[in-house]
C-alpha positions in Angstrom: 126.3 155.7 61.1 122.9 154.3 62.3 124.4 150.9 61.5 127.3 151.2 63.8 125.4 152.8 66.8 122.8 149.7 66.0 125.9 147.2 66.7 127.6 149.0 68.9 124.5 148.6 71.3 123.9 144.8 70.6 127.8 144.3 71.5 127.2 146.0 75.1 124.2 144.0 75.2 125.7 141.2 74.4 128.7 141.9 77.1 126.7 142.5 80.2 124.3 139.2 79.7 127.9 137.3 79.1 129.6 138.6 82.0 125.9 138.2 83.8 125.9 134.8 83.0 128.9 133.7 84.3 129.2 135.6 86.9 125.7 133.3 87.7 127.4 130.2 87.0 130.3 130.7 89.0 127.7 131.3 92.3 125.7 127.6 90.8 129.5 126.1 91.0 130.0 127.4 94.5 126.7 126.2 95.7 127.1 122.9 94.2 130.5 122.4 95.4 129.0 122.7 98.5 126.2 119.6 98.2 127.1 116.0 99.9 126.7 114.4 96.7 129.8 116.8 95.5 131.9 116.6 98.8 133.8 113.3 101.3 130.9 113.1 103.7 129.2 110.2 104.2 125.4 110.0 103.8 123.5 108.0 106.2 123.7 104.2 105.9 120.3 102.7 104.8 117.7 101.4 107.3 117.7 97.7 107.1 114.4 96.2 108.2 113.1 92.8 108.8 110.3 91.3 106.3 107.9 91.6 109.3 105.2 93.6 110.4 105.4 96.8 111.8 102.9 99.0 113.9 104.1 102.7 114.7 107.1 102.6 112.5 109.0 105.8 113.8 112.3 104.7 112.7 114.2 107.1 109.3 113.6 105.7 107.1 117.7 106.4 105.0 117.9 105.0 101.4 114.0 104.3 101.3 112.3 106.5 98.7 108.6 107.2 98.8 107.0 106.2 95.6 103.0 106.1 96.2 101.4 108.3 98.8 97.5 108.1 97.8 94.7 108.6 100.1 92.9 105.9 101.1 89.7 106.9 99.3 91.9 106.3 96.0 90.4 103.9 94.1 93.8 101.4 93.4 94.4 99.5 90.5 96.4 96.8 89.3 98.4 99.2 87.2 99.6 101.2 89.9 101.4 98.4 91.9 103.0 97.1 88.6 104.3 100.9 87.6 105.5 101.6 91.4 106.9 97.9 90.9 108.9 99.3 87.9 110.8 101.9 90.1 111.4 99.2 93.1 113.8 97.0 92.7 115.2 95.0 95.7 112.4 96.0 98.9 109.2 98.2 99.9 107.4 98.9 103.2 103.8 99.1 102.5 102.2 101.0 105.1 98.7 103.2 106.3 99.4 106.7 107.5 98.7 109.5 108.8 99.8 112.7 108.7 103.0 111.3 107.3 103.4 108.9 110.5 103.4 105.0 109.5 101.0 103.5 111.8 100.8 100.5 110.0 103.2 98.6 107.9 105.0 96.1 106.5 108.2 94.8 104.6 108.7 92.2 102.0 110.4 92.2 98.3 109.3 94.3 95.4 107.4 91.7 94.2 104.4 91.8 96.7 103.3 94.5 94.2 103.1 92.1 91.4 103.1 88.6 92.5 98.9 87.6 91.7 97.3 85.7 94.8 94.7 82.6 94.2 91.3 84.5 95.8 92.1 83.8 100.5 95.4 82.8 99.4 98.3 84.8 100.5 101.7 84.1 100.1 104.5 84.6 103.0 107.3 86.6 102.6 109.4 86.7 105.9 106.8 86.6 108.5 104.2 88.4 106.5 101.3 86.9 104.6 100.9 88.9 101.4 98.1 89.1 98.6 97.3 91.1 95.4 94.4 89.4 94.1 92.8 91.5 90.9 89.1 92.4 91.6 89.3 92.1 95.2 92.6 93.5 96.8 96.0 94.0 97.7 97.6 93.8 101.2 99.2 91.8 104.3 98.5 89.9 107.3 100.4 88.5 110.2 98.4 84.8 109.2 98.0 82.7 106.2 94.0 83.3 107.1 92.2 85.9 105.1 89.1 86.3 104.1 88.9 88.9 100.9 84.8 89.3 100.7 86.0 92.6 99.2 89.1 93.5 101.1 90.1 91.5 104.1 87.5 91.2 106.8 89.5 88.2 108.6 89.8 89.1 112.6 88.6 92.0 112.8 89.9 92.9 116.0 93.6 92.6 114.5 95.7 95.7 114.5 98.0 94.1 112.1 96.2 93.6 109.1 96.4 96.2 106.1 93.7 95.4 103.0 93.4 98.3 99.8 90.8 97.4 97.4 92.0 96.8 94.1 90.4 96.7 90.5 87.1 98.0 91.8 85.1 102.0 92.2 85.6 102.2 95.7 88.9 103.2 97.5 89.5 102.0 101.6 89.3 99.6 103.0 91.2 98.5 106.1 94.6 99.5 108.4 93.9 97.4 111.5 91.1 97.5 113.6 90.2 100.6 111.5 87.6 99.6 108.8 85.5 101.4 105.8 87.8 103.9 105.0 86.5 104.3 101.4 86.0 108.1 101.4 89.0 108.2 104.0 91.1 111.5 103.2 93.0 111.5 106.6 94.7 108.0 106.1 96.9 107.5 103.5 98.0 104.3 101.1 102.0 105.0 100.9 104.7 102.4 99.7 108.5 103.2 99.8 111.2 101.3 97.9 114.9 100.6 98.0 
């Protein structure tokens, strides 16, 4: 008798978390249903941009993903251009920001992040001068003139010059005319991909 009361209560149990759970999954099917992934609309096309230099990008930025958004003070190695590289396959913007607005940035292919620069010797991609040089830093410049003492103190008065030390136990260092940005947590070091 106590066996039969015993199942007769895991049964009922059983029956209202059954009838609980899919009476769930029918309200996840509707919601789903509901997604542009699931339905005929048309997400927006993707932003095509030029391998140039940008200040004040303000444009949306549809089909880019954001992949690295550290503070400036972050001290960036090697490593984490070649892992953001891994998840970037055709283009990035590398950029300085603040408060989530690009100030400063630039386009070129995914290999910027991993292509290793001769010390003062960028390569151009578009109309971008690019360098990664281990030990020293990572960035771009509108000329093939740089000067990486640590990051890029070449024309100082340039807006349109973005330098991230690399390899070393200081984060910064430069987006534009704005310089020593080591302990900076205001800007920020973010690359997107497509």
């Amino acid at each position: 008798m106590l066996d039969d009361l015993k199942n007769e209560i895991i049964n009922t149990i059983i029956s209202a978390l059954s009838r609980d759970f899919t009476t769930q999954l029918a309200a996840l099917e509707t919601r789903l249903s509901t997604l542009n992934c699931c339905s005929n609309e048309q997400l927006p096309a993707k932003v095509e941009l030029d391998w140039i230099i940008y200040e004040n990008l303000i444009v949306p930025l549809n089909g880019w993903t954001l992949v690295f958004n550290q503070p400036y003070s972050h001290r960036t190695r090697s490593i984490d251009l070649v892992q953001v590289a891994g998840v970037c396959r055709n283009e990035v913007i590398v950029a300085a920001s603040i408060n989530g607005s690009i100030l400063l940035a630039a386009v070129g292919p995914a290999s910027v992040l991993t292509t290793n620069t001769t010390w003062n010797q960028p390569q151009k991609f578009g109309d971008v001068f690019w360098y990664r040089t281990s030990g020293k830093s990572f960035g771009f410049a509108p000329t093939f003139t740089i000067r990486q003492t640590q990051g890029d103190n070449e024309d100082l008065s340039s807006s349109l010059r973005l330098s991230w030390l690399l390899d070393q136990d200081l984060g910064g260092y430069r987006a534009g005319v704005t310089r020593s940005l080591a302990e900076s947590s205001i800007w920020y070091k973010t690359i997107y991909c497509n």
